[in-house]
C-alpha positions as CSV (number, residue, x, y, z in Angstrom):
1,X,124.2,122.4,89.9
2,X,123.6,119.5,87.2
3,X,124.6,122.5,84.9
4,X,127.5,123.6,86.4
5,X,128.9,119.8,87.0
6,X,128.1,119.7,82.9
7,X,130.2,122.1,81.9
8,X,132.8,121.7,84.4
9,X,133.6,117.9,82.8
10,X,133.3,119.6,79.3
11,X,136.3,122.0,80.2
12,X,137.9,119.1,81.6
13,X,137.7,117.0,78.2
14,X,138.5,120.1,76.5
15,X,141.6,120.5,78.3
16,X,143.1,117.0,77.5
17,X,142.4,117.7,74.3
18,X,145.3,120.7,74.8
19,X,147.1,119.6,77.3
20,X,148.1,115.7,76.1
21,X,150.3,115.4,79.2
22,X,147.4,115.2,81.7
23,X,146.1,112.1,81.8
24,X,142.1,111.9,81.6
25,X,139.8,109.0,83.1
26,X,136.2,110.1,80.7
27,X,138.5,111.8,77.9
28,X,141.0,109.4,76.4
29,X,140.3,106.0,78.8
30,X,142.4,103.3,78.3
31,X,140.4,100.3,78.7
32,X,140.7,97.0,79.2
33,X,137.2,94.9,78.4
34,X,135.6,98.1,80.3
35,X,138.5,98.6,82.9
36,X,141.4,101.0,83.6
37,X,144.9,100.4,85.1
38,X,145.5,102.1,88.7
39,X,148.0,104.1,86.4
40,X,144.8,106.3,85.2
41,X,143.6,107.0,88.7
42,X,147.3,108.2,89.7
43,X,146.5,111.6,87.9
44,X,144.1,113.0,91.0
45,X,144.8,109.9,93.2
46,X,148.3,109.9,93.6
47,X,148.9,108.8,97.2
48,X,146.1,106.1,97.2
49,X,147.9,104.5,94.3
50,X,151.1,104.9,95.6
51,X,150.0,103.2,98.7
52,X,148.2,100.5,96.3
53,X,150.7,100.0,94.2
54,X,152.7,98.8,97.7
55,X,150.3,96.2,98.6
56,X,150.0,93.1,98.5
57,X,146.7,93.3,96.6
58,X,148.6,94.4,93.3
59,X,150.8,91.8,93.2
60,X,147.8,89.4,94.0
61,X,149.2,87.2,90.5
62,X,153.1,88.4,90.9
63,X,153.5,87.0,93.8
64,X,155.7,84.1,94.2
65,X,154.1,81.7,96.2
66,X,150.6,82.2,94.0
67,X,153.0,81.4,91.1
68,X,154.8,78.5,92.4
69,X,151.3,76.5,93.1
70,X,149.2,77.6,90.4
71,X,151.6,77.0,87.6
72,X,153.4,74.6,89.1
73,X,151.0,72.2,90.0
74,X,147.4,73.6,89.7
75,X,147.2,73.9,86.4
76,X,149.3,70.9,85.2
77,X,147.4,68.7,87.3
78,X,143.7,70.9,85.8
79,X,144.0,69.5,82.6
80,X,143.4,65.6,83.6
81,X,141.1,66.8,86.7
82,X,137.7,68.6,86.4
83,X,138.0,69.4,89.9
84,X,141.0,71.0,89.5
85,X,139.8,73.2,86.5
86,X,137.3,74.4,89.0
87,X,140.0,75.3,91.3
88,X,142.2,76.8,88.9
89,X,139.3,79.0,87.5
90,X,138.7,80.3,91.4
91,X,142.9,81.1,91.6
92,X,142.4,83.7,89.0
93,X,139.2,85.2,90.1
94,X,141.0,86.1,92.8
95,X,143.8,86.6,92.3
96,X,143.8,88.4,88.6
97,X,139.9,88.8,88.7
98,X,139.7,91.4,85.4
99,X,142.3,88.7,83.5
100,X,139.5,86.3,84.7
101,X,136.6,88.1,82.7
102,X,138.7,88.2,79.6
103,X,140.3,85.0,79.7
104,X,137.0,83.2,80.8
105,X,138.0,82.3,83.8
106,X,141.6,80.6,83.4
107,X,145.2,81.7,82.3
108,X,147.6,79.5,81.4
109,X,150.7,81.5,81.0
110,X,152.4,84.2,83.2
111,X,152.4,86.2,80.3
112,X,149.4,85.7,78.7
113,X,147.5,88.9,80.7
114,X,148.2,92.4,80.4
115,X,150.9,93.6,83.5
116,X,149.1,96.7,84.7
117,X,145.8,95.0,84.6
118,X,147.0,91.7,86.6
119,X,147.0,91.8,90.2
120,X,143.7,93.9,92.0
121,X,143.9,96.8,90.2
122,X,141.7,100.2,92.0
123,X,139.0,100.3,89.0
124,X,138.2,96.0,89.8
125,X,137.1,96.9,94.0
126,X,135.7,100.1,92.7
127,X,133.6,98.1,89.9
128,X,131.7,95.4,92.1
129,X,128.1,96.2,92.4
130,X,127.6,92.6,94.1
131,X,128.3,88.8,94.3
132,X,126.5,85.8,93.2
133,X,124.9,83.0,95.4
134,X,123.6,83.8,99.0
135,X,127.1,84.6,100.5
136,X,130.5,86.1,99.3
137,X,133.3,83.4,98.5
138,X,135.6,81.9,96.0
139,X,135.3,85.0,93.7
140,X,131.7,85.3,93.1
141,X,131.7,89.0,92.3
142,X,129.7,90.5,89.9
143,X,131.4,93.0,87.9
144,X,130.5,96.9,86.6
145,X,132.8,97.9,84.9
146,X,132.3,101.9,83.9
147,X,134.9,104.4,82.9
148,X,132.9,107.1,84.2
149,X,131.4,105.7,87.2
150,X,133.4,104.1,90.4
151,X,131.8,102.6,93.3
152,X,133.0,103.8,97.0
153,X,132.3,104.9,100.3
154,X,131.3,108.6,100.3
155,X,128.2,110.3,100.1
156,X,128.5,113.0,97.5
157,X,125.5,113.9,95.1
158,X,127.9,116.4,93.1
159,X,131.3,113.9,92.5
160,X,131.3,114.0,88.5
161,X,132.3,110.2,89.1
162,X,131.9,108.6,92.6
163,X,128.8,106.5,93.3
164,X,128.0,105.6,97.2
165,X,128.1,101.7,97.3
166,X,127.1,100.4,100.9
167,X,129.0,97.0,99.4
168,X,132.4,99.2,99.2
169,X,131.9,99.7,103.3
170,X,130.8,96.3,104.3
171,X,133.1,93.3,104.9
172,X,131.0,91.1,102.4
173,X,133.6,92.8,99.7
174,X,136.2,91.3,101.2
175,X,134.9,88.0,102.2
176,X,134.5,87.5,97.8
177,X,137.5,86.4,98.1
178,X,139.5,85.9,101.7
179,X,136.7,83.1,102.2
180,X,137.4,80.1,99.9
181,X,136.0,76.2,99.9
182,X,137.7,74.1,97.4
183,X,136.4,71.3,95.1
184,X,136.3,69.0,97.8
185,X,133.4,71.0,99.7
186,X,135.6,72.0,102.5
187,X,136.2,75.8,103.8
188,X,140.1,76.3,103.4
189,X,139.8,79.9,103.7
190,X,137.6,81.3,106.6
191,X,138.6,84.7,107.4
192,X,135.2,86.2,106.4
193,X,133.7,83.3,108.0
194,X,135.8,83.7,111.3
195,X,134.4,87.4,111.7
196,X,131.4,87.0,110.7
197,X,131.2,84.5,114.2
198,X,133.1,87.0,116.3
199,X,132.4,90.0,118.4
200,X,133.5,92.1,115.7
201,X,130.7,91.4,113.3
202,X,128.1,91.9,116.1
203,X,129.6,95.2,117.1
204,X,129.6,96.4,113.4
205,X,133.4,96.8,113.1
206,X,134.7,95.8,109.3
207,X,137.5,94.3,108.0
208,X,137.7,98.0,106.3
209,X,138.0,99.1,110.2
210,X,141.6,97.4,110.4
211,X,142.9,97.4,107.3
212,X,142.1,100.5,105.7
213,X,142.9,102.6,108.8
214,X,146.0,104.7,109.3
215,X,147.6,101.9,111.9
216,X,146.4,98.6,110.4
217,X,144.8,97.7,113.7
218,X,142.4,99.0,116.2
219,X,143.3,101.7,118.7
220,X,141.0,101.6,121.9
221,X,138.6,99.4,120.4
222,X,138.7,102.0,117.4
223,X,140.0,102.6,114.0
224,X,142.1,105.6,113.6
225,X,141.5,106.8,110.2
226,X,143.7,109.1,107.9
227,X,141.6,112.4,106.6
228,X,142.0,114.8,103.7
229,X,141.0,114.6,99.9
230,X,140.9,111.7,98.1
231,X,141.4,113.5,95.2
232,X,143.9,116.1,94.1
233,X,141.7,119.6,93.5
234,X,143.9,120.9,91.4
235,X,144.2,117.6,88.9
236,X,140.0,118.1,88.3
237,X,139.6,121.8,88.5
238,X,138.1,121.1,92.4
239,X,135.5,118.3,91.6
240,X,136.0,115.9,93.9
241,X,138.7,117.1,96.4
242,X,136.1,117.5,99.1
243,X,138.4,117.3,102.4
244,X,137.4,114.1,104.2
245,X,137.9,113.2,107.8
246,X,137.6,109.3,107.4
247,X,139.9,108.6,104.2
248,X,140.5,104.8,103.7
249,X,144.2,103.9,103.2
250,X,144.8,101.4,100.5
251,X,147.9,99.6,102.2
252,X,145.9,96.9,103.2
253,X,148.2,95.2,105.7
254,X,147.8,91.5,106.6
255,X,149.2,88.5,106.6
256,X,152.1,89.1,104.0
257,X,153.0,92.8,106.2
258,X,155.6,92.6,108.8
259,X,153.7,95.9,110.5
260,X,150.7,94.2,110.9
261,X,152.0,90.9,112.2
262,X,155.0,92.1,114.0
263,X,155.3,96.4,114.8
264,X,151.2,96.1,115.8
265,X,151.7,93.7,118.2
266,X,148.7,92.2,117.6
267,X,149.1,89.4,120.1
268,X,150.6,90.3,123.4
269,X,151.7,88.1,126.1
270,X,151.6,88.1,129.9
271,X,153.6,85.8,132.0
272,X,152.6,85.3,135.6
273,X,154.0,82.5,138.3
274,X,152.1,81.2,141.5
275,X,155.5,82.1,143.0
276,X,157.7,85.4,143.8
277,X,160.8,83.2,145.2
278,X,161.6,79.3,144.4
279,X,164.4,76.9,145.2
280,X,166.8,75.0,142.8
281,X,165.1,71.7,142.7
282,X,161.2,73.2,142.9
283,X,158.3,72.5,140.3
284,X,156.6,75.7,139.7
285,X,154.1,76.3,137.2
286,X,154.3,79.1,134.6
287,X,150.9,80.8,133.1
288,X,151.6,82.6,129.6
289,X,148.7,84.7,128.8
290,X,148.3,85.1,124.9
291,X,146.0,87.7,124.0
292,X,144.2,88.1,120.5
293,X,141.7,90.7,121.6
294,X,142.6,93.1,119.0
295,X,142.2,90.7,115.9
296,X,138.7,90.3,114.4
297,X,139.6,87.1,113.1
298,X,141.7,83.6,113.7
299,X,145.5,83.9,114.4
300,X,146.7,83.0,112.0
301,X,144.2,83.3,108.9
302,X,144.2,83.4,105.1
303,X,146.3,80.2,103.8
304,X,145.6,78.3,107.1
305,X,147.0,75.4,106.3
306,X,150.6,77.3,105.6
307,X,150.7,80.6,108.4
308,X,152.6,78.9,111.6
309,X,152.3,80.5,114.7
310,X,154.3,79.3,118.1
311,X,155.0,80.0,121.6
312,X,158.3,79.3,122.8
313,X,159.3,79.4,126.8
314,X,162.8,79.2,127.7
315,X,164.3,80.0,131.1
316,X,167.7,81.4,131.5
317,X,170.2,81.6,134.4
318,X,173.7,83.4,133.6
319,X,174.6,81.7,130.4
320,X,172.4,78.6,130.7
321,X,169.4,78.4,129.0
322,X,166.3,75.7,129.6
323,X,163.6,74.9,127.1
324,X,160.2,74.7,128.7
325,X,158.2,72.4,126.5
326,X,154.4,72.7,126.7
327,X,152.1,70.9,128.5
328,X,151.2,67.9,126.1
329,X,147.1,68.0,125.4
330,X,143.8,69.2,123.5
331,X,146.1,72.6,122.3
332,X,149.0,69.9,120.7
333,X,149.0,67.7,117.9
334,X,151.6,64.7,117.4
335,X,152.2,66.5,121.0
336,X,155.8,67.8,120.2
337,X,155.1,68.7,116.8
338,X,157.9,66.4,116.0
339,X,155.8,63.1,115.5
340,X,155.9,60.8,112.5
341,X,153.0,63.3,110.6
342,X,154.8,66.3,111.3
343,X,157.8,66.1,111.0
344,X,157.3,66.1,106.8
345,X,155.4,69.3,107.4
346,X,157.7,71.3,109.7
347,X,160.9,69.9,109.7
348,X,163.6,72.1,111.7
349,X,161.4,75.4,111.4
350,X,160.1,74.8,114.6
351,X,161.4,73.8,118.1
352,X,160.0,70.6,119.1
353,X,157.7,70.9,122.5
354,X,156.8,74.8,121.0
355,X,153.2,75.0,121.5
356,X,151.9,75.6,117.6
357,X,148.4,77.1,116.7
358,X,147.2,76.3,113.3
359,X,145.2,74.2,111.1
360,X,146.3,70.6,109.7
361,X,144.6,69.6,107.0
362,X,144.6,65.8,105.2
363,X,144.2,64.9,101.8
364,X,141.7,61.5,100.4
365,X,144.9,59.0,101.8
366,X,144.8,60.7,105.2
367,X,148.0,62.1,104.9
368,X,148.7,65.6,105.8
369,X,148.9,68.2,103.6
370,X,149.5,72.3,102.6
371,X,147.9,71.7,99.6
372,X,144.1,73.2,100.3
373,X,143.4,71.5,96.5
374,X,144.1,68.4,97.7
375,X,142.6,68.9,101.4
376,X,139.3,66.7,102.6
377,X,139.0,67.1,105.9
378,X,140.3,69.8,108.5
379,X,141.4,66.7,111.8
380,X,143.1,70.0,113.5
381,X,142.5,73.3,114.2
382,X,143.7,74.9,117.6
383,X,144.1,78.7,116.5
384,X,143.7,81.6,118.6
385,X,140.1,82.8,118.1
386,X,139.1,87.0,117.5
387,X,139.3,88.4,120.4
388,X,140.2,85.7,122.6
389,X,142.6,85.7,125.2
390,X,144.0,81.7,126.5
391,X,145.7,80.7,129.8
392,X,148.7,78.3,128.3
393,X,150.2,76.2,131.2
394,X,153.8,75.1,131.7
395,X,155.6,73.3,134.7
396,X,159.2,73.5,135.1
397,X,161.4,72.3,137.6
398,X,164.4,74.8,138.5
399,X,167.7,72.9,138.2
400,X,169.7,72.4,140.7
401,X,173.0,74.5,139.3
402,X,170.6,77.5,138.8
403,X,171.4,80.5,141.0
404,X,170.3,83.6,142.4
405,X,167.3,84.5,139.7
406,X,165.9,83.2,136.7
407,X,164.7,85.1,133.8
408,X,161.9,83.2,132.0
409,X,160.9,84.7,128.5
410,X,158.3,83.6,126.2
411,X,158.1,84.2,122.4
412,X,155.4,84.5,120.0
413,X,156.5,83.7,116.8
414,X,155.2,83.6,113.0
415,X,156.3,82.0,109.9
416,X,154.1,82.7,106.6
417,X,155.0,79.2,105.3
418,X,156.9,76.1,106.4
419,X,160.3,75.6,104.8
420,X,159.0,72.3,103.0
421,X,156.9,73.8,101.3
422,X,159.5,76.6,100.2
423,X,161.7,73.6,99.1
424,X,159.0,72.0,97.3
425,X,158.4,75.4,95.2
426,X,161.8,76.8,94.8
427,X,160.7,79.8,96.5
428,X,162.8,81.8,99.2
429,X,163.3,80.8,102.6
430,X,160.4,82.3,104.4
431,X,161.3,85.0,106.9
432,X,160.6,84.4,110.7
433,X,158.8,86.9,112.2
434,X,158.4,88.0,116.3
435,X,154.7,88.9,117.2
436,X,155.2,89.5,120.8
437,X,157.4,88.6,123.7
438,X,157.6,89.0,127.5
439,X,159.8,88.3,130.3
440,X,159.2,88.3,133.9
441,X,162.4,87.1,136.5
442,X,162.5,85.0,139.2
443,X,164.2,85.2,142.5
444,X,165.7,81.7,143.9
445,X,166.8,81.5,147.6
């Protein structure tokens, strides 16, 4: 077999050699201090890097928010401030990790990397043999890089280049760099922490599980997995286009995907009322039931102190319509979300009396803040843990011009960042998304 796998990656080379148009990972790499681009693995990986090239992993450095702080602020502010530097240095590691390695750690130009190596390209996640330190975090990875060897999930003695890596199945890959504590020795990014404490660490479902299955979520308590060849036969004379029945998808849809926050309906709500009929002029008191069972993680996650989630309750009668604020408490803070420290934060983006779960984080003055650089202490936090499910109360009383039935209808709604902070940045308006809603009517006699 060793013989024939020998020979078999000779005719390959060989082949090249005559055919110049086929691009060749051992032959003719094109490297990059040891690393491909994702382009090289498009010749027998075409639809993984089509569906890589889509997510928000590639454009880990392009995007525009990343942009807007780091070079707008970070790294002005990292040439005074040591702290800062560190901080900077852990923006890139995760966010252009092989730009990192050459670069030592820091870029300070948009241009100064090479495009198709910035961003997560395939060869970085399929080039980590570990990470430093006793737990995964603010880019610790150690790197291996190897342009004949690639690190994954399959078993297969006779690949002519995969290697089984347990790391490449376990959520510890991902936690390198969705878990972050800044210079300041807080935690501002948790999501490896967060289900690492749930039911889905215990159970031995991975972050792989919902983000690297065919619906971004689980189905059943499952992942639903796409199967067939990772690899194109035909592009490597049948070396590693073994059919597969678990084959990872590389969309890796999260907090930046409108599927995974709005189509999977990852929170669903329930409405329920202690009565069937009411009377203009009666109190009744209205149970929304938000349920995060099928998240393995906080909602929301990642940037904490930016993702906004909110429930909104409104009853309607003909063409009236009634805010139901909700019930001030442990689950509020500045209770409306319209008090003197909020209202820098969140402006008009969100109706006041909506009940909001997120994170507020305070810099060394006290103040609020969406800067996790500048954060020292986390005085709020009121998201909807993995897997949990929460009872929110709300009394209304039925006004007294309100006929015949009510509809009541709650909304779950998401915003990635608050308009303040798109203002602050010159960066788009961020786009509201709906997670969930649910109506249930009301007769009135």
């Amino acid at each position: 077999m060793k013989t024939l796998i020998i020979f078999m990656i000779l005719v390959f080379a060989a082949s090249c050699i005559l055919l110049p148009s086929l691009r060749c990972v051992d032959a003719a790499p094109i490297t990059y201090i040891g690393y491909q681009p994702s382009s090289t693995c498009e010749t027998c990986h075409a639809p993984i890097v089509t569906q890589h090239s889509a997510s928000q992993h590639s454009k880990a450095f392009s995007d525009p928010l990343f942009q807007a702080q780091y070079f707008k602020e970070v790294l002005p502010r990292a040439e005074k401030d040591a702290g800062l530097l560190q901080e900077a240095r852990a923006c890139i590691a995760c966010h252009s990790p092989i730009d990192a390695i050459k670069f030592n750690g820091l870029i300070t130009s948009r241009d100064q990397g090479t495009p198709a190596m910035s961003g997560i390209v395939c060869d970085f996640c399929h080039a980590i043999k570990g990470f430093e330190g006793a737990a995964p975090g603010n880019g610790n990875f150690i790197p291996a890089p190897s342009p004949g060897r690639k690190l994954g999930p399959f078993h297969e003695a006779d690949n002519w280049h995969h290697v089984y890596s347990e790391l490449q199945t376990k959520s510890e890959i991902c936690g390198i760099c969705h878990n972050a504590t800044n210079h300041n020795g807080l935690e501002v990014k948790s999501t490896f922490t967060e289900w690492k404490n749930s039911r889905y660490a215990t159970e031995g479902i991975q972050c792989q599980d919902c983000h690297m299955n065919l619906k971004g979520f689980l189905q059943g308590g499952k992942p639903v997995y796409e199967s067939g060849r990772a690899a194109d036969p035909s592009s490597t004379f049948g070396i590693g286009g073994r059919y597969h029945s678990t084959l990872y998808t590389h969309r890796f849809p999260g907090a930046h995907s409108r599927t995974q926050i709005a189509e999977a309906e990852t929170i669903t709500l329930i409405i329920e009322t202690e009565k069937k009929v009411a009377s203009p002029g009666d109190e009744i008191i209205i149970h929304v039931r938000v349920d995060n069972s099928k998240t393995g993680h906080k909602m929301p996650s990642g940037s904490k102190e930016l993702r906004h989630l909110w429930l909104e309750l409104a009853a309607y009668n003909g063409n009236k319509k009634v805010f139901i604020p909700a019930t001030a408490g442990a689950d509020t803070y500045d209770l409306t979300g319209k008090g003197p420290s909020d209202r820098e934060i969140l402006g008009d983006d969100i109706p006041g009396g909506s009940r909001i779960y997120r994170t507020v984080l305070v810099d060394a003055a006290g103040k609020q803040t969406l800067a996790f650089y500048d954060a020292v202490k986390i005085i709020f936090d009121n998201r909807l843990s993995a897997s949990e499910i929460r009872d929110e109360t709300f009394y209304f009383k039925i006004p007294q011009d309100f006929k015949d039935k009510i509809l009541l209808q709650a909304n779950l709604n998401y915003l990635p960042y608050p308009s303040s902070f798109s203002t602050r940045f010159g960066l788009p308006k961020p786009v509201l998304f709906e997670v969930s809603s649910a109506k249930k009517e009301l007769l009135l006699k």
